[in-house]
MIDOSE-1310 file (N, C-alpha, C; in nm, 2 decimals, decimal comma, always signed):
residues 240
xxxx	+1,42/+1,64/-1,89/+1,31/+1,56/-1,93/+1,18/+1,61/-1,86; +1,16/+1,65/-1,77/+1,07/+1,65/-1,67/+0,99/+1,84/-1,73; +1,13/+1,91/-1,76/+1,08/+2,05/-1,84/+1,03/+1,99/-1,95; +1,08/+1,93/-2,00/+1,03/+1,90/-2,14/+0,86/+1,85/-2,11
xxxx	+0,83/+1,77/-2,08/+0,68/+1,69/-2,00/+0,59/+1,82/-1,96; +0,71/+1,95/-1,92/+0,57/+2,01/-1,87/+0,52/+2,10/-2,00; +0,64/+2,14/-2,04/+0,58/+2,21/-2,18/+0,52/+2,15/-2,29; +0,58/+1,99/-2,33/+0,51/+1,94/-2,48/+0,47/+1,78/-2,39
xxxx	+0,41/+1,76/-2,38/+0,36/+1,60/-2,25/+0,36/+1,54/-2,42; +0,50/+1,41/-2,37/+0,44/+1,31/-2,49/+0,49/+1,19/-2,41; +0,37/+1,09/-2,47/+0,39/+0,95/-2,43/+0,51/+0,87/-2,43; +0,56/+0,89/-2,52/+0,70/+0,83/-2,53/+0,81/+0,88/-2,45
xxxx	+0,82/+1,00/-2,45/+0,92/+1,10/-2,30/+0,86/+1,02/-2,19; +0,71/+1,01/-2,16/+0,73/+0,96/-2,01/+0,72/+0,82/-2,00; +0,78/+0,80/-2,13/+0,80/+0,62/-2,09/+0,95/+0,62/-2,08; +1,03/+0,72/-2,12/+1,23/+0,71/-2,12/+1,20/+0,78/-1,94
xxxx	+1,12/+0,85/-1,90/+1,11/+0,90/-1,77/+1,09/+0,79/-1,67; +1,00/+0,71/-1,68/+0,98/+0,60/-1,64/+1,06/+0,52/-1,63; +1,12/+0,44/-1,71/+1,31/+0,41/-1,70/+1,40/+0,44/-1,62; +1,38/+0,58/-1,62/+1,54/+0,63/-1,57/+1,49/+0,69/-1,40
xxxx	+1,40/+0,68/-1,38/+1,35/+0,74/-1,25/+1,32/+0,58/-1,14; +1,28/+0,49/-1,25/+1,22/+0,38/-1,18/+1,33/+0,25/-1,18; +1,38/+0,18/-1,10/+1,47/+0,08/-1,09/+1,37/-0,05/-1,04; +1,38/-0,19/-1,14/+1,33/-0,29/-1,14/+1,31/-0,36/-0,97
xxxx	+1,20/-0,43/-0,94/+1,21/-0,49/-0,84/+1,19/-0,38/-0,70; +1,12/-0,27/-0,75/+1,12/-0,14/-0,61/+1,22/-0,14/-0,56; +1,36/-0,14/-0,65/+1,44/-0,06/-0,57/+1,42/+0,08/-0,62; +1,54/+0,14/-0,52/+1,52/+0,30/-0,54/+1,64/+0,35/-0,63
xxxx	+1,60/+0,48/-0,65/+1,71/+0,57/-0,72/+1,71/+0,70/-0,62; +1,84/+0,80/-0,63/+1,83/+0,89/-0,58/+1,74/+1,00/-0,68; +1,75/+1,02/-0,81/+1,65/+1,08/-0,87/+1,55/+1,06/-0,90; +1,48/+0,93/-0,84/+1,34/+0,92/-0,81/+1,30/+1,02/-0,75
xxxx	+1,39/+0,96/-0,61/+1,32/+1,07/-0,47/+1,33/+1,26/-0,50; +1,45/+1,25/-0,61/+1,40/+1,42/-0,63/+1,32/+1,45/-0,68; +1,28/+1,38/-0,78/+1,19/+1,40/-0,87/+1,04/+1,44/-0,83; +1,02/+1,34/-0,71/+0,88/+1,40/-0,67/+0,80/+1,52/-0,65
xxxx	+0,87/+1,64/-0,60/+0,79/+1,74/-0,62/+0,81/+1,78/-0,76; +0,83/+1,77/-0,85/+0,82/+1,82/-0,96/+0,73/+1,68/-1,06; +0,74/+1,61/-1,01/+0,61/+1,51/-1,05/+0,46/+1,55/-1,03; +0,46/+1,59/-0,88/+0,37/+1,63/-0,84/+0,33/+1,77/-0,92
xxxx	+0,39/+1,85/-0,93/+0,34/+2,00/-1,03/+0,29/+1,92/-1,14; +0,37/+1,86/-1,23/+0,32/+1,79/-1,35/+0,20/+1,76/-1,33; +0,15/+1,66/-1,24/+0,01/+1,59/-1,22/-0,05/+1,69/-1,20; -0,08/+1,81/-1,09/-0,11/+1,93/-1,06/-0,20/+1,99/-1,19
xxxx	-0,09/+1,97/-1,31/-0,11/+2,12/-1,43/-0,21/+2,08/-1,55; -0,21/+1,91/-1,51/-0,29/+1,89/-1,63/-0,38/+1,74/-1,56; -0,49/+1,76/-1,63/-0,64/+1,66/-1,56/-0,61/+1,53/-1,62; -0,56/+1,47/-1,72/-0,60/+1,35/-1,80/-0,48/+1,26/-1,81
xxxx	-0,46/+1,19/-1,92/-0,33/+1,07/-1,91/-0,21/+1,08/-1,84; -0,16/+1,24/-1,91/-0,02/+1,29/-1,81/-0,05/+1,30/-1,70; -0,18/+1,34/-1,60/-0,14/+1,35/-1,46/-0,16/+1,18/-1,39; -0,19/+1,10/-1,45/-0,21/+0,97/-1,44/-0,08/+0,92/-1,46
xxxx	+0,00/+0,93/-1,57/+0,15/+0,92/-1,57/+0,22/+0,95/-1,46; +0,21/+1,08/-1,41/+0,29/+1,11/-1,30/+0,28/+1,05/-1,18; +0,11/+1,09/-1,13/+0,11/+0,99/-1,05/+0,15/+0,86/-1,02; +0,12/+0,77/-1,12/+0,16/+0,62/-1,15/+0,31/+0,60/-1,09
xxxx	+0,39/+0,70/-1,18/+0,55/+0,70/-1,15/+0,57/+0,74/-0,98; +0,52/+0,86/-0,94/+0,56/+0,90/-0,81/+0,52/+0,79/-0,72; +0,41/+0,69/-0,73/+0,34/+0,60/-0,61/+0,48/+0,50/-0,60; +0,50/+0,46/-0,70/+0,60/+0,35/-0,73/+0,73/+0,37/-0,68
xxxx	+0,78/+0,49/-0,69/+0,88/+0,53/-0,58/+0,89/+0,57/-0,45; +0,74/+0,63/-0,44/+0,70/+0,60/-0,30/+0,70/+0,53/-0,21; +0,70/+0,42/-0,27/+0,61/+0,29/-0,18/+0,77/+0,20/-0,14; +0,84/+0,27/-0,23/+0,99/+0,21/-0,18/+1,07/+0,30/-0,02
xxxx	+1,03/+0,39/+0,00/+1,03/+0,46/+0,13/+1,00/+0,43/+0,25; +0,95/+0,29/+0,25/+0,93/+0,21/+0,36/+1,11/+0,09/+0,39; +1,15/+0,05/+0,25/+1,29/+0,03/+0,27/+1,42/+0,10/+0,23; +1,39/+0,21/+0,22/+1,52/+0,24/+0,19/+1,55/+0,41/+0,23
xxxx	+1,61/+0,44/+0,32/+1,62/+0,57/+0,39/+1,76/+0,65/+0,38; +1,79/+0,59/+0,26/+1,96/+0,63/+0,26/+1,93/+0,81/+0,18; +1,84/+0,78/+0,14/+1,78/+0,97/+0,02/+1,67/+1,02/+0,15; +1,61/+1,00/+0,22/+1,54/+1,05/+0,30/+1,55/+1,21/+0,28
xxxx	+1,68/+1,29/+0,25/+1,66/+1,40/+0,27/+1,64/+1,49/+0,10; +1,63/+1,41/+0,01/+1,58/+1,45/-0,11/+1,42/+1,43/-0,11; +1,37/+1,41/-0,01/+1,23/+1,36/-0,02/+1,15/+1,49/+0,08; +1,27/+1,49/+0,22/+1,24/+1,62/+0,34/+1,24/+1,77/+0,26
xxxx	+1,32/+1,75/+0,13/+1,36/+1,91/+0,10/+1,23/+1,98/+0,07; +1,16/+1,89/+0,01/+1,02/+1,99/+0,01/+0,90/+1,91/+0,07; +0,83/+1,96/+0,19/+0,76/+1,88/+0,28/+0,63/+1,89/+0,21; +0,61/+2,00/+0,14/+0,48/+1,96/+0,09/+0,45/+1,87/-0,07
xxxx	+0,56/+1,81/-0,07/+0,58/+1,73/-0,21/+0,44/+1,65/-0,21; +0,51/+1,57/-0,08/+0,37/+1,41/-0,10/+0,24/+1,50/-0,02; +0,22/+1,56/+0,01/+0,09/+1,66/+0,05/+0,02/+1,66/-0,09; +0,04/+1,68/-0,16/+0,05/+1,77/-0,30/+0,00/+1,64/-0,40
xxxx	+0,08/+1,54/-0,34/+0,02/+1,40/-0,44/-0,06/+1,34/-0,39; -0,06/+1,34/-0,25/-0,18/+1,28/-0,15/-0,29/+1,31/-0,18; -0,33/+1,45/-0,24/-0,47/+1,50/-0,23/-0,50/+1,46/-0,39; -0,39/+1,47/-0,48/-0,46/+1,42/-0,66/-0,43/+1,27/-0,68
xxxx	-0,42/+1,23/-0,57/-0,39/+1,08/-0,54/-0,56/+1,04/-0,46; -0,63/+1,13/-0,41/-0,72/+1,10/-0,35/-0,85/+1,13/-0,41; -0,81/+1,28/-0,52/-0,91/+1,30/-0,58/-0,93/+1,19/-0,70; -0,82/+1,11/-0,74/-0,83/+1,01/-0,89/-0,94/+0,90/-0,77
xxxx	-0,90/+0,84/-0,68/-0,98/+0,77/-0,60/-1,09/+0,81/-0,60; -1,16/+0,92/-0,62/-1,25/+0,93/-0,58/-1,37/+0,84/-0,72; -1,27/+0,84/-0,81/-1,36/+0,76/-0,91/-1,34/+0,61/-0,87; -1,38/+0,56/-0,76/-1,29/+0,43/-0,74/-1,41/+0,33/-0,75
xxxx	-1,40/+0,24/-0,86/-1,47/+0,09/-0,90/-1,39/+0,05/-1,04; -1,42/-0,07/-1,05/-1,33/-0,12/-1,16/-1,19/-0,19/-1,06; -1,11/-0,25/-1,18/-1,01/-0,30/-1,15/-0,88/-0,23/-1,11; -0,93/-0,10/-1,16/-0,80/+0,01/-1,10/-0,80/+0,04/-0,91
xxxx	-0,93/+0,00/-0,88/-0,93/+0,07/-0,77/-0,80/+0,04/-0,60; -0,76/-0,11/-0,64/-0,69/-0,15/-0,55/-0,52/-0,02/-0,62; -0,52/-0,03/-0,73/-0,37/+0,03/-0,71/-0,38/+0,17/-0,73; -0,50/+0,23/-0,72/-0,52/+0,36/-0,67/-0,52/+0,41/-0,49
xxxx	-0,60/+0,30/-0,45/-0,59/+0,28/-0,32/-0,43/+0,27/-0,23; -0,36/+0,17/-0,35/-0,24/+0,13/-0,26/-0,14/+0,30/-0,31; -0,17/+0,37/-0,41/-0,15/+0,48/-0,43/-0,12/+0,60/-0,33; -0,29/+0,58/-0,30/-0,32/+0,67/-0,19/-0,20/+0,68/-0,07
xxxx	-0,24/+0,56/-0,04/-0,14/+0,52/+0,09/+0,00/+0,50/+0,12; +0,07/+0,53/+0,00/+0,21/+0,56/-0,03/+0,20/+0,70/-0,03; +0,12/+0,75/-0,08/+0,17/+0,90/-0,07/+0,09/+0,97/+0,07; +0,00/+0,91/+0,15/-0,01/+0,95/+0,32/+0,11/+0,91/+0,40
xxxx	+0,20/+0,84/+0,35/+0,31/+0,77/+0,44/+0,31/+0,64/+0,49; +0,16/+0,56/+0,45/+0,13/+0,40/+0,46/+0,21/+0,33/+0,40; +0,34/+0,33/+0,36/+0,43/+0,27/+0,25/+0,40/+0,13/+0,23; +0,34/+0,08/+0,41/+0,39/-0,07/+0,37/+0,29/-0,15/+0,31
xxxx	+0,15/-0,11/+0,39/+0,03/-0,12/+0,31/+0,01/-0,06/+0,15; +0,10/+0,02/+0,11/+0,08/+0,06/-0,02/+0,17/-0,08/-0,08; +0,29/-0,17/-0,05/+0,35/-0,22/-0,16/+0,33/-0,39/-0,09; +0,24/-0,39/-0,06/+0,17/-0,56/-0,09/+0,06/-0,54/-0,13
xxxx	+0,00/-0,65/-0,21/-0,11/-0,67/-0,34/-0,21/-0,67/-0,30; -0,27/-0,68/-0,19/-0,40/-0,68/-0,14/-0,50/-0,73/-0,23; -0,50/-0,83/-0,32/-0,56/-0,97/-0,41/-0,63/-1,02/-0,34; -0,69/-1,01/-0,24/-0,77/-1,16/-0,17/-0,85/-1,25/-0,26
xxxx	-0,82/-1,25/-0,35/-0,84/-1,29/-0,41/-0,77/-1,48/-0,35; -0,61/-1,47/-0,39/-0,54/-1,55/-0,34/-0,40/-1,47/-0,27; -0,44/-1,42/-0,15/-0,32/-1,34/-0,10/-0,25/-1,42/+0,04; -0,11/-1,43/+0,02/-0,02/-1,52/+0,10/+0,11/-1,40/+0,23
xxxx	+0,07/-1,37/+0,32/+0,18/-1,33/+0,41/+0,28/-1,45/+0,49; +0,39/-1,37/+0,51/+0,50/-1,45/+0,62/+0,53/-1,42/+0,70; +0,49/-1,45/+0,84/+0,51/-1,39/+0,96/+0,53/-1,45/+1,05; +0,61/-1,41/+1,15/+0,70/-1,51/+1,28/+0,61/-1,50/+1,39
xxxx	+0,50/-1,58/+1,42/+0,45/-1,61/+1,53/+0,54/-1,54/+1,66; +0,48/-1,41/+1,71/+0,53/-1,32/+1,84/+0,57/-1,36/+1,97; +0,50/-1,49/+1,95/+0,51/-1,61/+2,09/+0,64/-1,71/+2,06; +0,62/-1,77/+1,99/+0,67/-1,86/+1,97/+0,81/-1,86/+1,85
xxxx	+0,80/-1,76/+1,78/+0,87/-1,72/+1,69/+0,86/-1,87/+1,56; +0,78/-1,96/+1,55/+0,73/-2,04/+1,43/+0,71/-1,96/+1,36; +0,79/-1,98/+1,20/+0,72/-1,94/+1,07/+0,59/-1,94/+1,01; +0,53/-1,87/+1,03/+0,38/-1,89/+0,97/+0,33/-1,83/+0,82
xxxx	+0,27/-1,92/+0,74/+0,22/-1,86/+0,62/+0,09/-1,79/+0,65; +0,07/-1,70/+0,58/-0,09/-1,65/+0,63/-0,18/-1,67/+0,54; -0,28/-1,72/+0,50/-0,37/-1,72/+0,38/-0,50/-1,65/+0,38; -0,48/-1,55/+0,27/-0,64/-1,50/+0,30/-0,72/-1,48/+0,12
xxxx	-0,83/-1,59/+0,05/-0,81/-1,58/-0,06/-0,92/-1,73/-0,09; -0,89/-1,73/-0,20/-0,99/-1,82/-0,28/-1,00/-1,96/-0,19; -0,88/-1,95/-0,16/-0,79/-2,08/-0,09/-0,88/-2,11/+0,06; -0,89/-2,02/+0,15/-0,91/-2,02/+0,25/-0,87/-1,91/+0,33
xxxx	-0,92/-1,95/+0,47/-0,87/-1,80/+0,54/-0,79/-1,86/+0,65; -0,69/-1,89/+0,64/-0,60/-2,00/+0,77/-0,49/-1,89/+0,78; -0,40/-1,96/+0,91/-0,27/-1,95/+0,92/-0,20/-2,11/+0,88; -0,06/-2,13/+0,86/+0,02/-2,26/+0,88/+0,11/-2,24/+0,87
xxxx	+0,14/-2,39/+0,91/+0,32/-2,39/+0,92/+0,35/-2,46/+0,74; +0,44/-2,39/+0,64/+0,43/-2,43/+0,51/+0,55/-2,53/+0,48; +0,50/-2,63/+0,46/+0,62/-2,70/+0,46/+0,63/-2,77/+0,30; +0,72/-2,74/+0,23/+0,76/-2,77/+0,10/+0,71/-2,90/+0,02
xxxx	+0,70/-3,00/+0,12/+0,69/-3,17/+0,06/+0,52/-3,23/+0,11; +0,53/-3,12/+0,24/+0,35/-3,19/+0,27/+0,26/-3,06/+0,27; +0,29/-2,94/+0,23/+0,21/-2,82/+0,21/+0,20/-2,83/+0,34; +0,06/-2,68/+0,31/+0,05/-2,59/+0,49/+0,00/-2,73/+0,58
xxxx	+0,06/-2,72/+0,68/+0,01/-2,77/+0,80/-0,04/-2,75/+0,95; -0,08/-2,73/+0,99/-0,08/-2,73/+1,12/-0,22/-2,58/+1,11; -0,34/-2,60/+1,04/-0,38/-2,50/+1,00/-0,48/-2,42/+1,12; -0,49/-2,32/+1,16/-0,55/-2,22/+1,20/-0,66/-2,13/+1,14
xxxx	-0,79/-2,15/+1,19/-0,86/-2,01/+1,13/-0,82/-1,89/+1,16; -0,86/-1,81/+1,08/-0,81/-1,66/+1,07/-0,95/-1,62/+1,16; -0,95/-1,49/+1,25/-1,06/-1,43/+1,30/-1,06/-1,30/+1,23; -1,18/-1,31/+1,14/-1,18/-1,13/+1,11/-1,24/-1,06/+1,20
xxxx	-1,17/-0,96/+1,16/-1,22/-0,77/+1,28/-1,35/-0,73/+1,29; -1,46/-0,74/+1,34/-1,58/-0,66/+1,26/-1,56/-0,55/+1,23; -1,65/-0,51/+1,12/-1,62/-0,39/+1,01/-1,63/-0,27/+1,13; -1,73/-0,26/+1,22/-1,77/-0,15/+1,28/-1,65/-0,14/+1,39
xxxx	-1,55/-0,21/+1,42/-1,46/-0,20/+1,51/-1,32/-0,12/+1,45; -1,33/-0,17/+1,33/-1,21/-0,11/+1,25/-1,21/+0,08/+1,30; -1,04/+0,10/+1,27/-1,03/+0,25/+1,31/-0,97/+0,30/+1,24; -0,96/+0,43/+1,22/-0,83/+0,51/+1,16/-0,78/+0,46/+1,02
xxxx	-0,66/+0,45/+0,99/-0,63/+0,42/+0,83/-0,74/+0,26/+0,82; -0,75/+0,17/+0,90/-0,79/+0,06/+0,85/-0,94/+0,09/+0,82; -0,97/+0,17/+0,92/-1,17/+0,13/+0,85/-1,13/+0,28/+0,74; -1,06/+0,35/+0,71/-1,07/+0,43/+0,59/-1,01/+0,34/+0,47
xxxx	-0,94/+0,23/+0,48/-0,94/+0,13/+0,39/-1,04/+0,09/+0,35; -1,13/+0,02/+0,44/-1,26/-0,07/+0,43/-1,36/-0,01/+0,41; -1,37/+0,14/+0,42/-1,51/+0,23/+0,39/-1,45/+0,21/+0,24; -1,33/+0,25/+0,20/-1,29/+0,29/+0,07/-1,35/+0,16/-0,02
xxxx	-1,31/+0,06/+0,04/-1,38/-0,08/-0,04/-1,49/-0,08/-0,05; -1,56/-0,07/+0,00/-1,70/-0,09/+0,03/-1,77/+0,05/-0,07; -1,73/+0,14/-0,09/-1,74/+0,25/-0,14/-1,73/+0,26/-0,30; -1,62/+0,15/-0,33/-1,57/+0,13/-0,45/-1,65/-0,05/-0,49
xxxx	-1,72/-0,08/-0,42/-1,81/-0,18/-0,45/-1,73/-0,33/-0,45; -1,61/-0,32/-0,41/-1,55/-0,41/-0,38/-1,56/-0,52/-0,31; -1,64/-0,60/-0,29/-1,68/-0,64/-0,14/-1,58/-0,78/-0,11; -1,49/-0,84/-0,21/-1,35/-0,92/-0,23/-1,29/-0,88/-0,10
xxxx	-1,23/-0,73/-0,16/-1,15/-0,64/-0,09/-1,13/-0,56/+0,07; -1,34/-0,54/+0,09/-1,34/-0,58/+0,16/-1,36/-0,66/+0,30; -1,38/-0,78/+0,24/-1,41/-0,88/+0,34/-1,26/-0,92/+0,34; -1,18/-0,93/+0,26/-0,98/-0,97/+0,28/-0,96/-0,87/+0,37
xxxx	-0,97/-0,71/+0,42/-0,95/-0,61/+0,50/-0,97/-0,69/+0,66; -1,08/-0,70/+0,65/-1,14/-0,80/+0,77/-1,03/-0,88/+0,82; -0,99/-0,99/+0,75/-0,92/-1,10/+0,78/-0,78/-1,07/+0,78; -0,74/-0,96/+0,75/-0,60/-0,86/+0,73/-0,57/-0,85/+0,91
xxxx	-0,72/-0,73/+0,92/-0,70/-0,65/+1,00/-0,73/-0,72/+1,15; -0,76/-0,88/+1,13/-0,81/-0,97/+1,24/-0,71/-1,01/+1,36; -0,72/-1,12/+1,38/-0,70/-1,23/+1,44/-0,60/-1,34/+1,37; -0,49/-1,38/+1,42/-0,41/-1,46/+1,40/-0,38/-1,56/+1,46
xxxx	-0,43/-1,70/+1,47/-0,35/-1,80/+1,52/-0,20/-1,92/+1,49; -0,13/-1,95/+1,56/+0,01/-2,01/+1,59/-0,08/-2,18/+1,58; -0,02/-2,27/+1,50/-0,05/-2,38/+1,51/+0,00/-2,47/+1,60; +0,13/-2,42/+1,62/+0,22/-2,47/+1,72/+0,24/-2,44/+1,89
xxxx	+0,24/-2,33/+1,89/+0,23/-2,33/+2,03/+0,04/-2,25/+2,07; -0,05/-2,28/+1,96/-0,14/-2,22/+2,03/-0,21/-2,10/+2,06; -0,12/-1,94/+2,07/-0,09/-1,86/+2,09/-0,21/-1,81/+1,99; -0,23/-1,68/+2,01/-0,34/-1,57/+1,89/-0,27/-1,43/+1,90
xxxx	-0,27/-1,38/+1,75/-0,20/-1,21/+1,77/-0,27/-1,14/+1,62; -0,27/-1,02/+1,70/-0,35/-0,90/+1,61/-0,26/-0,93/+1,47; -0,30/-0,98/+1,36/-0,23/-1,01/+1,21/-0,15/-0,87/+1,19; -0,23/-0,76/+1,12/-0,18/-0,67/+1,08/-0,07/-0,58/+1,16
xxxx	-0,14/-0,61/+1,34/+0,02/-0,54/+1,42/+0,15/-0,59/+1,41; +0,16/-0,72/+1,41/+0,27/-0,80/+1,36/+0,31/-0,78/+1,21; +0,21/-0,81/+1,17/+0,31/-0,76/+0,99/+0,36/-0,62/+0,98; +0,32/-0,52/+1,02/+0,39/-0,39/+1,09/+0,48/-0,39/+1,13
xxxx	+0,52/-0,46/+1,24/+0,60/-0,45/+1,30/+0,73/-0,49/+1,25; +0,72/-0,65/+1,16/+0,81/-0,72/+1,13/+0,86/-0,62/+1,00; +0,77/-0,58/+0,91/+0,81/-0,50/+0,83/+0,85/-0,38/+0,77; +0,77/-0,33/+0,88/+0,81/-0,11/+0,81/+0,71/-0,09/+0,96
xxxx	+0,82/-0,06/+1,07/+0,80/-0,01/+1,19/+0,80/+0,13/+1,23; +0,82/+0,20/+1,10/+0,81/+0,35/+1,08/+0,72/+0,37/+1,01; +0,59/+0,31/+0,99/+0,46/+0,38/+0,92/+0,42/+0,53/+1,06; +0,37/+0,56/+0,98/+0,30/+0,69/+1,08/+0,20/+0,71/+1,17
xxxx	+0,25/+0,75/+1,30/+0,13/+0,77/+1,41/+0,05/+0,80/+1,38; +0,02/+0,98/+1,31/-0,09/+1,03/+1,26/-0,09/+1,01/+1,10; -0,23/+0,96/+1,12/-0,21/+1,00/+0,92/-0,24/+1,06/+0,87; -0,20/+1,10/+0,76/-0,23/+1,18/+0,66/-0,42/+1,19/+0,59
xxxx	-0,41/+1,07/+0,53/-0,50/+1,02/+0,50/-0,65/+1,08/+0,59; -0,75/+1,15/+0,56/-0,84/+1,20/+0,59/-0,94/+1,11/+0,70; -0,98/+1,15/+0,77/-1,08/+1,07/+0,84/-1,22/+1,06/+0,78; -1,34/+1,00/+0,78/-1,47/+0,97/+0,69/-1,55/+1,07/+0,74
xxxx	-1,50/+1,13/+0,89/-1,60/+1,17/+0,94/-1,57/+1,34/+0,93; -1,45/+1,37/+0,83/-1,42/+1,51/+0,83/-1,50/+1,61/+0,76; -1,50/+1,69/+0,82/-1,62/+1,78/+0,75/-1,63/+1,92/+0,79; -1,45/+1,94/+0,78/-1,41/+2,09/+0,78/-1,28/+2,09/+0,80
């Protein structure tokens, strides 16, 4: 199928590709993960819908790479696979405004190795995390969104309780993948997106015992503790 796509690209092939490469609910397949470097050439060979197709397909198997390491070495066989999508992953960003821009963005950052920031929705719109207070190990819900910018304890019969403000980051403190997130918003005219980065990348308080913790080092941690030292992902200030 994939020969076929490169010689005759038809919409209906990469919707049976789509199917058979992609398993509901981000799980994985083992022919997903081979699939990538030859997804990647596809996107590579042609400028318009088909390299949008491919892309689309490879992010989405990507972003499952944060749980599931049993194929890891169908992914290693060719190291410059996600290199290769990272950079036509960055050039489609570069057109970034409109509604596309968050799942271009979270794009991006599956194919630098950000898996875990690539497969939550980043909506602040109305966006909800779950995270075990570091101190105290209380369940906390995190709210960042139309709603408010709290932490609580969520309890089923009396809703959030025990509520906490959230402290956002200042923009100018942000570093490394996070202020290349928040330039990217701010860049793409988002200002939703970026002021939710803020409160992401902040201050967390515990209703219960009191306690404050860096939000985003904790959801890291609890979730995909193999994101990457160095990244991929380009710095703002590169310029060679």
């Amino acid at each position: 199928m994939l020969d076929r796509l490169g010689r005759e690209p038809d919409a209906a092939l990469w919707d049976e590709l789509d199917g058979r490469l992609i398993v509901e609910a981000e799980c994985c397949c083992s022919a997903g993960f081979a699939a990538l470097p030859e997804l990647g050439r596809l996107a590579r060979s042609d400028a318009g819908e088909h390299r949008d197709r491919a892309l689309d397909i490879a992010a989405v198997i990507t972003r499952t790479l944060h749980r599931y390491h049993e194929h890891d070495d169908l992914v290693r066989t060719d190291p410059q696979a996600l290199a290769v999508l990272h950079r036509l992953g960055q050039a489609r960003l570069a057109a970034r405004a409109g509604p596309a821009l968050i799942e271009r963005l979270r794009d991006t950052l599956a194919f630098a190795g950000y898996t875990f920031w690539a497969s939550i929705s980043l909506d602040f719109t109305d966006e909800h995390y779950h995270v075990s207070c570091p101190h105290c190990l209380t369940r906390l819900t995190v709210v960042i969104g139309d709603y408010g910018h709290y932490s609580a304890i969520r309890d089923y019969d009396d809703g959030d309780t025990h509520h906490v403000p959230l402290y956002p980051a200042p923009a100018r403190e942000l570093a490394g993948i996070r202020r290349w997130m928040h330039d990217t918003a701010i860049a793409g005219g988002d200002a939703t997106l970026a002021d939710g980065l803020t409160y992401l990348f902040g201050r967390a308080g515990c209703g219960m015992c009191g306690s404050t913790f860096n939000l985003a080092d904790w959801l890291e941690a609890e979730n995909s503790p193999e994101q990457p030292i160095d990244p991929i992902v380009p710095r703002t200030d590169r310029s060679n």
